[in-house]
N, C-alpha and C positions, 0 to 999 in steps of 0.2 A: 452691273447688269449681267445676268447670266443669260445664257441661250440654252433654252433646254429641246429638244426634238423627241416628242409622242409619235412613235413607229405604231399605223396601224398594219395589222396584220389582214389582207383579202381575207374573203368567207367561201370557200370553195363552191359552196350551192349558190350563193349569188355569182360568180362567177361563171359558172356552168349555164345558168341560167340565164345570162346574159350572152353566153353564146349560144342556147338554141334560139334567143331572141335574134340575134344576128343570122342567120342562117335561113331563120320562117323569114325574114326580109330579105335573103338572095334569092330566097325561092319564086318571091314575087317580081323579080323586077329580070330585066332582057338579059341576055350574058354580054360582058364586059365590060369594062374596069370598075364599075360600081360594083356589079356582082363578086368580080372577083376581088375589093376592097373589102367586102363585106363578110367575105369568107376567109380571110386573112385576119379580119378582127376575132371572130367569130374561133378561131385556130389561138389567138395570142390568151385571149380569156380561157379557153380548157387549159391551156399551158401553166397559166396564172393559178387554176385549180388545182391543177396538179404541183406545183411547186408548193401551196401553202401546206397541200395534203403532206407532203414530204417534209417539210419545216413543223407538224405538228406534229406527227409518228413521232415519240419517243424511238431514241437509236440503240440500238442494244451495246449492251458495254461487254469489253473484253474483259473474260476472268483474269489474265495475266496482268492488267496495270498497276503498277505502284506510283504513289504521291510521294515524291524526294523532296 
């Protein structure tokens, strides 16, 4: 039996998007700990955008490397 693990990779615009969805729902509700739970999620999701955006950029390669 093997164990095999399908790495999905986040979608940066659902990401993003799910935190201005988090955010139009701090807007609505009183300040305090919800509010500010929900802006803390709302912070972890653009993070998460941002990280895939960086993980998807191709990295520019150095002219100097050689394969020994």
């Amino acid at each position: 039996m093997t164990n095999t693990r399908e790495v999905t990779v986040a979608d940066p615009v659902a990401c993003r998007r799910r935190a201005r969805q988090c955010k139009h729902i701090a807007q609505t509700v009183r300040p305090g700990d919800v509010k500010e739970a929900l802006l803390a999620i709302a912070n972890a999701w653009v993070t998460l955008a941002v990280q895939t955006d960086t993980c998807r950029t191709p990295q520019p390669h150095s002219g100097n490397q050689t394969l020994d």
